[in-house]
N, C-alpha and C positions, 0 to 999 in steps of 0.2 A: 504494500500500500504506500501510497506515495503522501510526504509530508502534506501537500493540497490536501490531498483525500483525508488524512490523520485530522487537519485542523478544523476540516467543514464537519466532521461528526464530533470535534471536541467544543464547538462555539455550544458556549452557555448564555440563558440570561441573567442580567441582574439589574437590582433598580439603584437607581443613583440616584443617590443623595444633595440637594443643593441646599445650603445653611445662610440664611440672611444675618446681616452685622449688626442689625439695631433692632431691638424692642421698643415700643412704648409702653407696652404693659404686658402684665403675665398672659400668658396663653391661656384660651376656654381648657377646662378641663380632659384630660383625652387625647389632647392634641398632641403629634407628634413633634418631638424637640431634643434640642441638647443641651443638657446642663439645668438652671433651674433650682426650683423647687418638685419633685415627683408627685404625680398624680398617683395615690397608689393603695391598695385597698387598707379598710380598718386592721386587718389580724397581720400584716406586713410586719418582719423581723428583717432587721438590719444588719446587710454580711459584713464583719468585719475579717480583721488579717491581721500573723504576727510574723513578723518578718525584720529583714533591715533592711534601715532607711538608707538610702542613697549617700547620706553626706557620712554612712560607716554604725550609727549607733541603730539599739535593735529596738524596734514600735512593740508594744505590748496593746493586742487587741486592736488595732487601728481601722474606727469605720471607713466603710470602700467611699472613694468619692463615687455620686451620680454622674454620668457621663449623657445617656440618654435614655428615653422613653420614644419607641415607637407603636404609633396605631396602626394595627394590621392589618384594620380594615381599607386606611388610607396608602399601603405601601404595598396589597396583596394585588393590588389594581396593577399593577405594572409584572410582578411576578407570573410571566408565563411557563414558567417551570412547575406552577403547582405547590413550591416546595414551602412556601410561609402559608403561616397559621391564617387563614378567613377573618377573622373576628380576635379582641381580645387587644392583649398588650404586652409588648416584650420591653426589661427593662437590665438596661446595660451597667455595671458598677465594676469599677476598678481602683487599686489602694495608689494612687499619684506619691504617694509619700514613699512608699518602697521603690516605685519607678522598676517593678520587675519586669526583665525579656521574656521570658517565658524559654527559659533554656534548662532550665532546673526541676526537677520532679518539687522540691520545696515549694515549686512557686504558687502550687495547686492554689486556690484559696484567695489569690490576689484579686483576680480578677473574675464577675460571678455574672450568670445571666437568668430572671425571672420572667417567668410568663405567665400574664392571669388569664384566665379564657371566662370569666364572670363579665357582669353586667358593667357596664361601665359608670354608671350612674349611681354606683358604690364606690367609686373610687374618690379619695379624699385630695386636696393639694396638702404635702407633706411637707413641716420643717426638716433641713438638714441638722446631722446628730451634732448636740452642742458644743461635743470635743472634738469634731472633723474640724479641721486649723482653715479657716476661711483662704489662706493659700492653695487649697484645694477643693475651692467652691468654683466650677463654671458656669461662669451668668448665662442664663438660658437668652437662646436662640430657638426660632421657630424654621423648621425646613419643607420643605416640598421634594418630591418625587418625580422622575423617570425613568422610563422604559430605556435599557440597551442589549447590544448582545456583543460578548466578550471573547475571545481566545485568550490562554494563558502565557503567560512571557516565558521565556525559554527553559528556566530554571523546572519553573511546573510543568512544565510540558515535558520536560526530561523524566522528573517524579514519577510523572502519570503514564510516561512511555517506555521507561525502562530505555533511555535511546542514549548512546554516550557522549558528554558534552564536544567531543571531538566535531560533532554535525550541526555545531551552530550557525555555520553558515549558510547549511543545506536551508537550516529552519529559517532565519532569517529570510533567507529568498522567496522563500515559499510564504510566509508570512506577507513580507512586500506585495507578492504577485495576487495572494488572495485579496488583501485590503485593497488594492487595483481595481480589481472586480468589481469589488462594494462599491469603492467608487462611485465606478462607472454607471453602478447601477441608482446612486443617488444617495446611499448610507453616509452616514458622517463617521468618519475612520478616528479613533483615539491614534496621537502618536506618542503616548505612553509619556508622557513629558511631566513632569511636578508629580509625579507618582506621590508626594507627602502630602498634597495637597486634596487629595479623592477621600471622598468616601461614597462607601455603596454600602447594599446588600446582596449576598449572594456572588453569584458570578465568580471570576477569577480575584484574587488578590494583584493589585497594583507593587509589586517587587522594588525593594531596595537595596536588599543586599542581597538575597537568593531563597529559594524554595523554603516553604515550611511545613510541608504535610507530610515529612520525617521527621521532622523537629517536632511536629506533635502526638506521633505515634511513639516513639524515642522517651519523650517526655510523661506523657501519661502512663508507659512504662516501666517508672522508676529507674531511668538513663539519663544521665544529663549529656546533653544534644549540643551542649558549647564549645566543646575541642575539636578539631578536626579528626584525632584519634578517637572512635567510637571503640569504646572494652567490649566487643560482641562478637560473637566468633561468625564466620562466613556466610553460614547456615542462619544463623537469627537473624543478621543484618536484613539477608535476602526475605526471610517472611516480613518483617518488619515492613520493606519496602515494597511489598506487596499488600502487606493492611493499610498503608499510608493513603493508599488512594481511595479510603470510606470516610476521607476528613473533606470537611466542604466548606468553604470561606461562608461566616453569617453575618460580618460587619465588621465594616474597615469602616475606622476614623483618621483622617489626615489631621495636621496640624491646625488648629483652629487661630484668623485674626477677625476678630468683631469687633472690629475698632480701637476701643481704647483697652482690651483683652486679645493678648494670644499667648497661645498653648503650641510650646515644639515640645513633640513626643522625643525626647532625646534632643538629637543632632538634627531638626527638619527630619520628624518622624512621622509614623503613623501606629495606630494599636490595630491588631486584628484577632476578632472572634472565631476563632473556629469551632465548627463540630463536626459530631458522623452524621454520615447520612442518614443514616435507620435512628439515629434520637433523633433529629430534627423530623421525621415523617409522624416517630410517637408523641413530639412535643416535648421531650424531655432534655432538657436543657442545663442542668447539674452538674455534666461531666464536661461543659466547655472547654477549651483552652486558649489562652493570650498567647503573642507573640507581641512584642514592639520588635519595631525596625526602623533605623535610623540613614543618615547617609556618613 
């Protein structure tokens, strides 16, 4: 099968995210957003994380900051895949103070994802926890939704294809020659540019430094995925690398500027949610995993 042929059956969709810079006032309740106050039901417990902090000393218990809240009924409009939930509310939280990669089996924990599938007209606007350090409060923004459809950048595309980095040029061409097409045919071609600056749902991940659906097979079991040297003998690597491809991007955040706020995820970074495919079908969203990636 020829790289064309490989890429036109691996285009996925995903919906893209567009984040406005100014609020005047808090959002109607429900509404999808980042940052904020949460809209979130009465019996909601708050995940926190124990970890160390970035600047070396170790947080005891530290609430996850809010990151964002999406309506599903408002983001599932674009999702021609099927794959997000109809109805309800998924809700994003990460510990900003540890600032973990998600390279660590430690890091479990950091970064958490909820989803109510209840009435929405239960759901309260929620204060943030009183001992979250307002340096890890993000002033909510309100976003809106798009349809696209993705190929993955080379790295993932190697993951997914067992193909060896040796044929990136092969890929690249063929990539060239398909987006040509699109073109042609009137599609608006991403050229992959500010990758820190995207966010979506679904779809491929926008790449910074390289592939991470080993990094999160790796990681989820109890491997840390940060040295080049992985301690796995031939044999496990190679299953490894074959369950890596039931991990599926559920939300990439870029770097946020809203004016008189921004947020680099590291070095002009991005966080991204991963899961499997068969939890995200059951709903079940507990066993997520982060990555950041920086440049």
């Amino acid at each position: 099968m020829s790289f064309q042929e490989l890429l036109k059956k691996m285009q996925k969709p995903s919906v893209m995210i567009e984040i406005e810079k100014s609020l005047d006032s808090e959002s109607p309740i429900g509404t999808s957003k980042i940052g904020g106050r949460p809209d979130l039901p009465p019996y909601f417990e708050w995940f926190h994380y124990e970890g160390e902090h970035f600047e070396g000393s170790t947080t005891a218990n530290r609430p996850l900051s809010f990151i964002a809240q999406i309506n599903c009924a408002e983001a599932s409009k674009y999702d021609t895949s099927g794959l997000l939930p109809q109805t309800g509310m998924l809700y994003f939280f990460y510990d900003m103070a540890t600032n973990k990669w998600g390279f660590d089996p430690k890091d479990k924990g950091c970064a958490m994802v909820s989803y109510y599938a209840g009435d929405l007209a239960e759901l309260r606007k929620t204060e943030l926890p009183a001992d979250l350090s307002s340096d890890f409060h993000i002033p909510e923004a309100p976003v809106s939704f798009s349809g696209a459809t993705e190929l993955p950048c080379f790295e993932e595309f190697v993951e997914l294809c067992d193909l060896s980095f040796a044929k990136w040029n092969e890929y690249d061409y063929a990539r060239a020659e398909f987006d040509y097409v699109k073109a042609e045919l009137g599609y608006e071609i991403d050229e992959e540019n500010d990758n820190y600056e995207k966010s979506k749902l679904l779809g491929y991940a926008d790449l910074i430094q390289g592939g991470m659906l080993l990094g999160c097979e790796l990681s989820t079991n109890g491997i840390y995925s940060g040295d080049a040297k992985i301690k796995v003998t031939d044999e496990e690597i190679q299953q490894y690398k074959k369950n890596c491809k039931q991990w599926q991007l559920l939300f990439q955040l870029g770097s946020l500027d809203l004016g008189d706020y921004e947020l680099m995820w590291g070095d002009m970074g991005s966080i991204y949610y991963y899961i499997k495919i068969d939890d995200l079908k059951k709903l079940k969203f507990d066993d997520c995993w982060l990555v950041l990636q920086c440049g």
